[in-house]
N, CA, C and O atoms as CSV, one atom per row, in Angstrom:
chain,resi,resn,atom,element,x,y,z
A,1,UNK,N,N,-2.697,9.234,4.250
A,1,UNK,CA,C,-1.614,8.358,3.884
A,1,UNK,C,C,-2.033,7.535,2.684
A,1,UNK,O,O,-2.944,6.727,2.866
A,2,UNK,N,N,-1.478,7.633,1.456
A,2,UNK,CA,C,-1.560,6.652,0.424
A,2,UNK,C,C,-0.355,6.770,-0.169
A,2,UNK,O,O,0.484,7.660,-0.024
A,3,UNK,N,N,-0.322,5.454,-1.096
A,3,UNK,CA,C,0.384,4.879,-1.271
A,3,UNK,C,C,0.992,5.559,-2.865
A,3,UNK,O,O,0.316,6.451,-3.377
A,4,UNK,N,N,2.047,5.165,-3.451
A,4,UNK,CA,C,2.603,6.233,-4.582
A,4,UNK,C,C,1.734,5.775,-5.856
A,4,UNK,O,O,1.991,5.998,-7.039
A,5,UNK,N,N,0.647,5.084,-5.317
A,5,UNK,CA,C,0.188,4.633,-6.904
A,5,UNK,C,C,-1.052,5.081,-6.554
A,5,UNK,O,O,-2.025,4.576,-7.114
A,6,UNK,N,N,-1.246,6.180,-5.497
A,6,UNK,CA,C,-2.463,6.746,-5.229
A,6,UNK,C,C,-3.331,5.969,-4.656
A,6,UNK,O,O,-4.242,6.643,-4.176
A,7,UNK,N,N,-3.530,4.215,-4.396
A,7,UNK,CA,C,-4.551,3.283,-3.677
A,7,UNK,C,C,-4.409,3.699,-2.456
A,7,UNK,O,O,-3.262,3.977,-2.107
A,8,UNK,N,N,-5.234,3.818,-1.726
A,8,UNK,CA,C,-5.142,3.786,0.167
A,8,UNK,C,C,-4.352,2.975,0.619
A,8,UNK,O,O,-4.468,1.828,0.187
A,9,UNK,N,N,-3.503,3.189,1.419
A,9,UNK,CA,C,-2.352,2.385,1.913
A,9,UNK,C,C,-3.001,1.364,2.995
A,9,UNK,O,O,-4.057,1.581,3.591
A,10,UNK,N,N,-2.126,0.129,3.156
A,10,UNK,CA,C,-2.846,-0.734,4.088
A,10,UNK,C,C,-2.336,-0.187,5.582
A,10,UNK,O,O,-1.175,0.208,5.691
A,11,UNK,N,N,-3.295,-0.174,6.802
A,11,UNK,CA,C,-2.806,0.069,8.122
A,11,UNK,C,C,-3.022,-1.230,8.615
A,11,UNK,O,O,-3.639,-2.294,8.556
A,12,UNK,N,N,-1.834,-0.269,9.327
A,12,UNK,CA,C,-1.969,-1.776,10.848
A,12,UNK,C,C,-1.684,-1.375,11.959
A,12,UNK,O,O,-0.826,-0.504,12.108
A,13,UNK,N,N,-2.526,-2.076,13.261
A,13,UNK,CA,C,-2.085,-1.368,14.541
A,13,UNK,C,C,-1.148,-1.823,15.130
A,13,UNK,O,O,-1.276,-3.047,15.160
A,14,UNK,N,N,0.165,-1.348,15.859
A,14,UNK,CA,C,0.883,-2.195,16.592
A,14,UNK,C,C,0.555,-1.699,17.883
A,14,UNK,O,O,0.114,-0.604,18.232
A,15,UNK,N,N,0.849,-2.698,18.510
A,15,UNK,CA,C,0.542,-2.712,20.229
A,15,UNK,C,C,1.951,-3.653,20.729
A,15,UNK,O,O,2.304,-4.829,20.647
A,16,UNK,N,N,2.597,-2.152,21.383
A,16,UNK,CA,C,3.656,-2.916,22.564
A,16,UNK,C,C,3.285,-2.661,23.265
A,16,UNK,O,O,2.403,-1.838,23.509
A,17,UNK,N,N,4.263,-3.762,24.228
A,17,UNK,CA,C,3.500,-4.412,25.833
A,17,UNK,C,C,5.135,-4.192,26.332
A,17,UNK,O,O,6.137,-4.446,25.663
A,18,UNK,N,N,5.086,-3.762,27.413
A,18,UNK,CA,C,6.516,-3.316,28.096
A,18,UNK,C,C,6.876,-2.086,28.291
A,18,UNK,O,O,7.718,-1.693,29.098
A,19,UNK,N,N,6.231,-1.445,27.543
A,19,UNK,CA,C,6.540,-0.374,27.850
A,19,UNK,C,C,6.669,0.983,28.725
A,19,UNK,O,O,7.259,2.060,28.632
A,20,UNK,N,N,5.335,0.003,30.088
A,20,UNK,CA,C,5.000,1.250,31.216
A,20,UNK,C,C,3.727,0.607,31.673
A,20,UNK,O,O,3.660,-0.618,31.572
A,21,UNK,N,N,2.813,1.201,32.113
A,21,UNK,CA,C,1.757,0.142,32.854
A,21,UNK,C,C,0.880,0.264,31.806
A,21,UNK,O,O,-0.013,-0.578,31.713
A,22,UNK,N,N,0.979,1.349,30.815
A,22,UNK,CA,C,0.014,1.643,29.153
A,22,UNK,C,C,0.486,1.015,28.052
A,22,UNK,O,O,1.285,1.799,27.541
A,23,UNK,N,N,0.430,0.121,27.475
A,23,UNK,CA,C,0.872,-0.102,26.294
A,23,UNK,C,C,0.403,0.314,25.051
A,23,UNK,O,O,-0.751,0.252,24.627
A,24,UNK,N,N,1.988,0.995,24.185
A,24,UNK,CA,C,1.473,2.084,23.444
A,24,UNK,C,C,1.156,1.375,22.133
A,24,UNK,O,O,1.767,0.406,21.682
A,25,UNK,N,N,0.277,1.899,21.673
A,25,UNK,CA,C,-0.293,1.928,20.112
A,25,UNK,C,C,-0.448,2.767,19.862
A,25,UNK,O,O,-0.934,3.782,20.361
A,26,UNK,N,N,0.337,2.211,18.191
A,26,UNK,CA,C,0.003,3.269,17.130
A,26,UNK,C,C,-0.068,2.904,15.860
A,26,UNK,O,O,0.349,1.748,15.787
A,27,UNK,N,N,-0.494,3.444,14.465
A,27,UNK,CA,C,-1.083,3.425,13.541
A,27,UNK,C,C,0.072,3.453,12.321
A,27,UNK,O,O,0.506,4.515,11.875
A,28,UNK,N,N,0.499,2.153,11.854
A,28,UNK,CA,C,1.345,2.387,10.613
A,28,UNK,C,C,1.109,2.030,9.159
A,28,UNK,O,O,0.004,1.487,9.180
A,29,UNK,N,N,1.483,2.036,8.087
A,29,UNK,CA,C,1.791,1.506,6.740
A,29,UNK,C,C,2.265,0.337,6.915
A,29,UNK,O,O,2.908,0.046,7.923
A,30,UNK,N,N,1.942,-0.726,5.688
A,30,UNK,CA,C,2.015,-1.837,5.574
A,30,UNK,C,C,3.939,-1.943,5.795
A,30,UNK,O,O,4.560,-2.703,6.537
A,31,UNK,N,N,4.498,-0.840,4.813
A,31,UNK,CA,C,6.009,-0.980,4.644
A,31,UNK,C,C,6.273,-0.547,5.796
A,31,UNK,O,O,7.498,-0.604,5.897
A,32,UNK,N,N,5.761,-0.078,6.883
A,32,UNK,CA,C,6.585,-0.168,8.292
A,32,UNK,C,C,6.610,-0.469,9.542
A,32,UNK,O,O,7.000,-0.021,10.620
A,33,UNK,N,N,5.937,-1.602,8.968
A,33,UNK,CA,C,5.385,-2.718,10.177
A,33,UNK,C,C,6.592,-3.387,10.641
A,33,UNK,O,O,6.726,-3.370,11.864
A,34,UNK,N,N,7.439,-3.932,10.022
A,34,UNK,CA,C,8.980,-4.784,9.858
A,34,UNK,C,C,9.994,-3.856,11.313
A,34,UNK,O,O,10.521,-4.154,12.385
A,35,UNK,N,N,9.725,-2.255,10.181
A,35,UNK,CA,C,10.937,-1.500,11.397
A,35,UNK,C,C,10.385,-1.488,12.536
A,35,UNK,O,O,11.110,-1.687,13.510
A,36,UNK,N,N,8.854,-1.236,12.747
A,36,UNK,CA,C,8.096,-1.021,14.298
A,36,UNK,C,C,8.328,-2.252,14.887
A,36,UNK,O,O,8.764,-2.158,16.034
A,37,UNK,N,N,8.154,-3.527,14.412
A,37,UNK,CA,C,8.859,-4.483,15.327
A,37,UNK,C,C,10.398,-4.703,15.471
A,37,UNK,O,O,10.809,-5.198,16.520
A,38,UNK,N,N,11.276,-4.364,14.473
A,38,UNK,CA,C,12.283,-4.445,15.075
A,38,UNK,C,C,12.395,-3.614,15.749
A,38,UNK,O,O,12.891,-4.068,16.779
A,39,UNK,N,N,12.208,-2.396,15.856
A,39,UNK,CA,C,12.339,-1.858,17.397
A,39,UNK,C,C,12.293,-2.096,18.138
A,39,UNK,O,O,13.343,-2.304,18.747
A,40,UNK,N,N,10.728,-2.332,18.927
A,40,UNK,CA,C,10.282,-3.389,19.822
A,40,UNK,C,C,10.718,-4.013,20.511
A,40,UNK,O,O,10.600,-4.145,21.730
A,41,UNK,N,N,11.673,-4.791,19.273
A,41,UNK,CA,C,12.404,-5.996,19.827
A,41,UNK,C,C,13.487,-5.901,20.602
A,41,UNK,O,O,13.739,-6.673,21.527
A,42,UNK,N,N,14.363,-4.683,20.157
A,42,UNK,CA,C,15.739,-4.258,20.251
A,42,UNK,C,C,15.154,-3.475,21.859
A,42,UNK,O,O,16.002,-3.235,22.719
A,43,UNK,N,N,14.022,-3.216,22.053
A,43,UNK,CA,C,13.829,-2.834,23.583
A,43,UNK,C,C,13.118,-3.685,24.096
A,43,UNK,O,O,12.405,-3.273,25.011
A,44,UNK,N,N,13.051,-4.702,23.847
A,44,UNK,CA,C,12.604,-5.905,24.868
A,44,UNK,C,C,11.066,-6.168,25.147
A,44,UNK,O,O,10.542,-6.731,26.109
A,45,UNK,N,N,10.449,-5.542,23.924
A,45,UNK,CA,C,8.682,-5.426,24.013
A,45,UNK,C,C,7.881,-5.882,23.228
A,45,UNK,O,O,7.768,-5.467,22.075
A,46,UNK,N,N,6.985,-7.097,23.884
A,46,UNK,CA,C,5.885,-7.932,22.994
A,46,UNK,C,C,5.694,-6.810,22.162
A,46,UNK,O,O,5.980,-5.627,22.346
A,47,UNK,N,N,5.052,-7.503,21.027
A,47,UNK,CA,C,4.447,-6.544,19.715
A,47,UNK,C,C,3.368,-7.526,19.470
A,47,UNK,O,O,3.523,-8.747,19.469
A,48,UNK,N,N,2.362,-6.948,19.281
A,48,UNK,CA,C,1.257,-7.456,18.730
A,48,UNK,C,C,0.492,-6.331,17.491
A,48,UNK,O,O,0.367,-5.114,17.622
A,49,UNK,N,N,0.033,-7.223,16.242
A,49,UNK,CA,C,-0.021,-6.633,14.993
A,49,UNK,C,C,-1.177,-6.912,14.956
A,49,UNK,O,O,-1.604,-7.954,15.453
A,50,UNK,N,N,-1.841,-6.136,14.425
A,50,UNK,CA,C,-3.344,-6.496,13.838
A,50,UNK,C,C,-3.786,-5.748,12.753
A,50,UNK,O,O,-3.241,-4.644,12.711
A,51,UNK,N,N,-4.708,-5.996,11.721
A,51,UNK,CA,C,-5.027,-5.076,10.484
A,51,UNK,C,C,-5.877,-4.111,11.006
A,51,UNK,O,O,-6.702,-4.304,11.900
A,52,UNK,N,N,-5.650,-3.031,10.407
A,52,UNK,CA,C,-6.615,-1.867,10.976
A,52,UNK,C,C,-7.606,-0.972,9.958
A,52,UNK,O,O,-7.152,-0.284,9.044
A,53,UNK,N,N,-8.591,-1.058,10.171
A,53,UNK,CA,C,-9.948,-0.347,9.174
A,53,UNK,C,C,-9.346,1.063,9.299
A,53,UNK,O,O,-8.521,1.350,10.166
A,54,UNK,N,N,-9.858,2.011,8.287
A,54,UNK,CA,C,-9.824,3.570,8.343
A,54,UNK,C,C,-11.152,4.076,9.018
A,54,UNK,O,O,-12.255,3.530,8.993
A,55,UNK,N,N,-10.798,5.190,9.595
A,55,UNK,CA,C,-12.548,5.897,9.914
A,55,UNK,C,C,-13.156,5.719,8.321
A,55,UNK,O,O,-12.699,5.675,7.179
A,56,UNK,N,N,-14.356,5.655,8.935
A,56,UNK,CA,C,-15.264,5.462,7.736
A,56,UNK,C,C,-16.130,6.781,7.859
A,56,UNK,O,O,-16.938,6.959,8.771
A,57,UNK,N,N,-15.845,7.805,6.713
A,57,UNK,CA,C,-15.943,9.312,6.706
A,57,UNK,C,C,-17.654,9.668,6.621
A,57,UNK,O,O,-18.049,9.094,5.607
A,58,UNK,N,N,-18.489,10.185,7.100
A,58,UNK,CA,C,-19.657,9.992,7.346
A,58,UNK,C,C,-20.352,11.056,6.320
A,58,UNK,O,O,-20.071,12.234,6.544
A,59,UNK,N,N,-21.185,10.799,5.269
A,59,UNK,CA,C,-21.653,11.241,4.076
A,59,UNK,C,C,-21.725,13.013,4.405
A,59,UNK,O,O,-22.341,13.432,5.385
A,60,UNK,N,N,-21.256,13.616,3.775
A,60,UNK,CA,C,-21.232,15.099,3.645
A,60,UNK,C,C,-20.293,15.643,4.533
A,60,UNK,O,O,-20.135,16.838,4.283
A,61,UNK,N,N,-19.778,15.349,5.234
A,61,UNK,CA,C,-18.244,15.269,5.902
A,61,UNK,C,C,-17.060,15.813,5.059
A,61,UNK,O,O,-16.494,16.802,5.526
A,62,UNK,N,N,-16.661,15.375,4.030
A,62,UNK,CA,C,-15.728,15.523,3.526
A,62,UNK,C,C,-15.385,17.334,2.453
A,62,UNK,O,O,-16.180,18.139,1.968
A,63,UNK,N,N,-14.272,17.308,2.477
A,63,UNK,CA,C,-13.894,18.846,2.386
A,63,UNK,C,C,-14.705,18.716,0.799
A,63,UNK,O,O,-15.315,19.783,0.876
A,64,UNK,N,N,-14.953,18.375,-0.015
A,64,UNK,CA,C,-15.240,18.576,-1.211
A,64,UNK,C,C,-16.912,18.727,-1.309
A,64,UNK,O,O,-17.599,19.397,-2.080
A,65,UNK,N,N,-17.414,17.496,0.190
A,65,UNK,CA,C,-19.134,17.437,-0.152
A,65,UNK,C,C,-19.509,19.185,0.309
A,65,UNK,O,O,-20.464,19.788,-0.181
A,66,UNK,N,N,-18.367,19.918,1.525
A,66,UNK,CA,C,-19.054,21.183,2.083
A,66,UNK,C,C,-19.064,22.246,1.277
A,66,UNK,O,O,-19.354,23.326,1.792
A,67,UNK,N,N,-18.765,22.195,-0.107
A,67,UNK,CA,C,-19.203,23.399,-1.262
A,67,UNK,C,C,-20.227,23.343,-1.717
A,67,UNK,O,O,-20.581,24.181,-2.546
C-alpha cells in the first residue's frame, strides 16, 4: 500500500469492541480511518485507533535482495 506520490502510506489499527466476544481488527490508510469509524458507529461499536508500524522486512528477504 502506498500512497500516489509513491511515500509509504500511513497505517493505523482500528479495533472495534461490540462486535462478538472477539473484537475485530484491522489494518487501514490514513484516508480511511474517518469511513472505518463511521461505520462503527452506525453499528453501535467502540472504535479504538492507534498508529501502526509496518513489518520491518528482515535483510535479504526482499524479492529484489533473492537475485
Amino acid at each position: 500500500m502506498t500512497s500516489s506520490s509513491g511515500e509509504a502510506a500511513r497505517l493505523y489499527e482500528i479495533t472495534c469492541l461490540g462486535a462478538g466476544p472477539e473484537p475485530e481488527v484491522r489494518t487501514v490508510e490514513a484516508g480511511e480511518v474517518a469511513a472505518a469509524i463511521e461505520h462503527a458507529g452506525e453499528l453501535g461499536m467502540q472504535v479504538l485507533v492507534r498508529p501502526c508500524r509496518r513489518p520491518v522486512e528482515e535483510p535479504g528477504t526482499r524479492k529484489e535482495d533473492a537475485s
